[in-house]
C-alpha positions as CSV (number, residue, x, y, z in Angstrom):
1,X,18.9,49.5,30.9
2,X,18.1,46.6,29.0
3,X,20.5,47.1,26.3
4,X,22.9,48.1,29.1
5,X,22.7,44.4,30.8
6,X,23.2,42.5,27.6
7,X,26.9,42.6,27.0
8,X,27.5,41.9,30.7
9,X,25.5,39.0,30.3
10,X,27.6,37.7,27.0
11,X,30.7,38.5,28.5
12,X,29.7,36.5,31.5
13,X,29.1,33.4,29.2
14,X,32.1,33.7,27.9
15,X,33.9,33.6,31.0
16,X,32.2,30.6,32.1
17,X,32.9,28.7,28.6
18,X,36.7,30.2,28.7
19,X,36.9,28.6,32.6
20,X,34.9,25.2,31.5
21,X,37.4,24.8,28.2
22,X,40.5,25.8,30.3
23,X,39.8,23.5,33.3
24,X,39.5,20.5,30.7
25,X,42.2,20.8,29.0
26,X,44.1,21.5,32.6
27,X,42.1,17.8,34.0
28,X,42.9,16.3,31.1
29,X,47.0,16.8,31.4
30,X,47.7,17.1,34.8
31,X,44.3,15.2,36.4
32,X,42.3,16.3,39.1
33,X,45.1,17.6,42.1
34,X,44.8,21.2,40.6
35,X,44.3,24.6,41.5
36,X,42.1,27.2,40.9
37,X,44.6,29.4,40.6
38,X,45.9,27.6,37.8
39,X,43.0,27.0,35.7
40,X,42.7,30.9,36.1
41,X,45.8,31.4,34.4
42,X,45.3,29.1,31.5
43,X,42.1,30.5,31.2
44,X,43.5,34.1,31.4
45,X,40.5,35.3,33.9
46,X,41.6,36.3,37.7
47,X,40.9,34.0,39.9
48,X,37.5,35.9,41.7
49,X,35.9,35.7,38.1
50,X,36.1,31.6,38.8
51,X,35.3,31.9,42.3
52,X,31.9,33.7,41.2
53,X,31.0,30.7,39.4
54,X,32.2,27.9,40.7
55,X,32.8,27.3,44.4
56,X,35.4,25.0,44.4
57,X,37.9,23.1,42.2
58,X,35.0,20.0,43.1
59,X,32.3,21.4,41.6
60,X,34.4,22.9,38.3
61,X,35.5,19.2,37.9
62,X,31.9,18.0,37.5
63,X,30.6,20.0,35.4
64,X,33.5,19.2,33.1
65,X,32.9,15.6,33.9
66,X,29.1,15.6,33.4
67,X,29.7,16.9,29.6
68,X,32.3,14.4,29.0
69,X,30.4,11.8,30.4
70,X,27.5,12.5,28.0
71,X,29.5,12.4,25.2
72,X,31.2,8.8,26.1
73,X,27.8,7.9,26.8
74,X,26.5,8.9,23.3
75,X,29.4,7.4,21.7
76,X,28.7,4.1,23.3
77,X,24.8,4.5,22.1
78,X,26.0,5.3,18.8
79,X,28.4,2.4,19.1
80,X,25.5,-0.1,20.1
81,X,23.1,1.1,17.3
82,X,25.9,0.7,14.6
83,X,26.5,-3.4,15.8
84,X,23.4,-4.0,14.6
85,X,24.9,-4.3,10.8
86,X,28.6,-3.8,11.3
87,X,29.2,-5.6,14.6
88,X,33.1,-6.5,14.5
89,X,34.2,-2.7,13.4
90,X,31.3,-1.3,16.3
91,X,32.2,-3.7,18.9
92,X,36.6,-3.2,17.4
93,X,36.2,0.6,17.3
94,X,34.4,1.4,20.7
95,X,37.0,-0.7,22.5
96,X,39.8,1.6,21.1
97,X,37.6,4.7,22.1
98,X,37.1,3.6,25.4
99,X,40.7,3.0,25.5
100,X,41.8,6.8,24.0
101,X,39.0,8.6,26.6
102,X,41.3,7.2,29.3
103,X,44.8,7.4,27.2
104,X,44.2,11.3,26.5
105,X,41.9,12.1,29.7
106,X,43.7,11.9,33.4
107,X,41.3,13.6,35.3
108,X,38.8,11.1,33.2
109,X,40.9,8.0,33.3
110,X,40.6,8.6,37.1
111,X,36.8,8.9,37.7
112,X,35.8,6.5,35.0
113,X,36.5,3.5,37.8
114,X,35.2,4.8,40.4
115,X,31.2,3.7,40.3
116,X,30.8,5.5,43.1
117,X,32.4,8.7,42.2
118,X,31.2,12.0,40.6
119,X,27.7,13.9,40.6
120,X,24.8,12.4,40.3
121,X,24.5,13.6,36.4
122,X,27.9,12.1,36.4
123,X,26.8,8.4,37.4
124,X,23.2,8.7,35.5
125,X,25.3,9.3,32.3
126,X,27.9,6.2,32.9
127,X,24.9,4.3,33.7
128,X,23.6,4.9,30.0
129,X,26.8,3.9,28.7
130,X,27.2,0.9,30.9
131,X,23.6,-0.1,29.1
132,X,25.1,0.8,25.8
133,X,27.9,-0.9,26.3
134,X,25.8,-4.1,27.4
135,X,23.9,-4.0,24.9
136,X,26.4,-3.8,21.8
137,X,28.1,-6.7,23.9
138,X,25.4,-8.7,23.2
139,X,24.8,-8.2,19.8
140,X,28.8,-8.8,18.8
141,X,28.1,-12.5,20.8
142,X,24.8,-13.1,18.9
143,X,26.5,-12.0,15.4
144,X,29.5,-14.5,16.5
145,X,32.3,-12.1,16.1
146,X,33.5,-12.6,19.3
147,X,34.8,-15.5,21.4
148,X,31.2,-17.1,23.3
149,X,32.8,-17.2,26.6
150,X,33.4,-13.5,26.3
151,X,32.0,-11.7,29.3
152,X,31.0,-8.0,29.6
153,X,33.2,-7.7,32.8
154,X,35.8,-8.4,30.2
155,X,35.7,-4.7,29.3
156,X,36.1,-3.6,32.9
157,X,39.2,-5.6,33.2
158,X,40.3,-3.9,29.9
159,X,39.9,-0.6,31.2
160,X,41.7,-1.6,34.6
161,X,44.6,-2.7,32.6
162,X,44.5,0.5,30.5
163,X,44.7,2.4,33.4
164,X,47.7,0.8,35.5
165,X,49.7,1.0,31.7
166,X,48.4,4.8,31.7
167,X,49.8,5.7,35.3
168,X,53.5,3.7,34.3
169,X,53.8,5.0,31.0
170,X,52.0,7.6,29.9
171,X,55.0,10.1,30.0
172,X,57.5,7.3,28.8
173,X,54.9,5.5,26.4
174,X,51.8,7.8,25.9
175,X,51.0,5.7,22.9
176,X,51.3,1.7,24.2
177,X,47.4,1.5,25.0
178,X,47.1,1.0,21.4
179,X,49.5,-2.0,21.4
180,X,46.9,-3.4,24.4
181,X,44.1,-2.5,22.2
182,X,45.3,-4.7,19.8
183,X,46.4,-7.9,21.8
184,X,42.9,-7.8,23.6
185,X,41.0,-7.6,20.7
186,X,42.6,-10.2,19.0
187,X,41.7,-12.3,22.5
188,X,38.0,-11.5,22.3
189,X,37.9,-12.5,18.7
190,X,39.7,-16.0,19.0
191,X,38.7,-18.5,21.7
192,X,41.8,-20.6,22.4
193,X,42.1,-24.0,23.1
194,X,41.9,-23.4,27.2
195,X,38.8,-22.9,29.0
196,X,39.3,-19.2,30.8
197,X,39.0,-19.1,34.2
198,X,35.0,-17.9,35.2
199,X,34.1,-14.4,35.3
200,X,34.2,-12.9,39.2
201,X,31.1,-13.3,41.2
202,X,31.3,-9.9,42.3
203,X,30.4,-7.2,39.6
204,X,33.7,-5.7,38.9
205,X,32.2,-2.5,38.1
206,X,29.7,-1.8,40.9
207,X,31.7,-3.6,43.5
208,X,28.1,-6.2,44.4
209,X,27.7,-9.8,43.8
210,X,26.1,-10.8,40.7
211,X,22.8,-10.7,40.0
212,X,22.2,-8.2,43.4
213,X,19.8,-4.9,43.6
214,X,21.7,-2.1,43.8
215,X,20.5,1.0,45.8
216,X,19.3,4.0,43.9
């Protein structure tokens, strides 16, 4: 009976990685407003074999989420760790990853915004990047390879601009992020002659003033 069980068991996993790899790649072209159904198909499975594993497209899309979230969030460690010899090319390079996670990533490009959205797994690995992200900030400001004045909301405006430019022209224009990439980082690097206006007093990422607790 043993040896009876194990190929069921195999053959289960490999449903459930066929579903997860289908339903990415779906999210990631056609975002979040999908079907079941759909991800079925692409993942050539009928749609009960989903239904037994997942109970809604909600709770397919996290999972997908979570993993993608861990790796952006080991990026951005990796990223942090790397500024401490090498900060221009860490501090250059993670801002055109950020940029491609949302350029390539609907479903991503979506969620990545929303501070309050996605599991709980979800929000503890963006918080880890958010850290990362902090903390290779600071060591591209104390290495002086970018402007003083520059602020770590700075990246939150990027990514807000990346994502308007994304839902305007990704189908006419899929690859103009890189042209923003660009113009931005050469703003970071070179302070000009006018004083910027001051960052907002509300953090633009968790939606708080400044300085506040946030709940847990």
């Amino acid at each position: 009976m043993a040896r009876a069980t194990r190929p069921l068991r195999a053959d289960a996993e490999r449903n459930r990685q066929a579903i997860i790899c289908a339903a990415a790649t779906v999210f990631a072209k056609e975002g979040a407003s999908v079907t079941l159904e759909h991800i079925a198909a692409e993942a050539r499975v009928g749609v009960g074999t989903i239904y037994r594993r997942f109970a809604s497209i909600d709770e397919l899309l996290a999972v997908v989420l979570e993993a993608k979230m861990a790796q952006y969030a080991d990026e951005s460690e990796a990223a942090a760790e790397r500024a401490r010899t090498e900060p221009w090319p860490a501090f250059r390079d993670y801002v055109f990853f950020i940029l491609e996670q949302q350029a390539t990533d609907i479903a991503f490009n979506e969620v990545i915004l929303d501070f309050r959205g996605g599991s709980a797994l979800f929000q503890g690995e963006k918080a880890r990047a958010y850290r990362a992200s902090l903390l290779l900030t600071n060591r591209a400001l104390e290495a002086g390879v970018i402007r003083p004045d520059f602020d770590h909301s700075d990246l939150y405006l990027l990514q807000n601009a990346a994502a308007g430019l994304m839902r305007g022209a990704r189908k006419s224009a899929p690859d103009a992020w890189r042209r923003l990439g660009d113009y931005m980082l050469q703003a970071f690097r070179v302070q000009g002659d006018e004083e910027l206006a001051p960052p907002p007093k509300v953090g633009l990422r968790t939606g708080v003033p400044r300085g506040a607790k946030m709940s847990t």
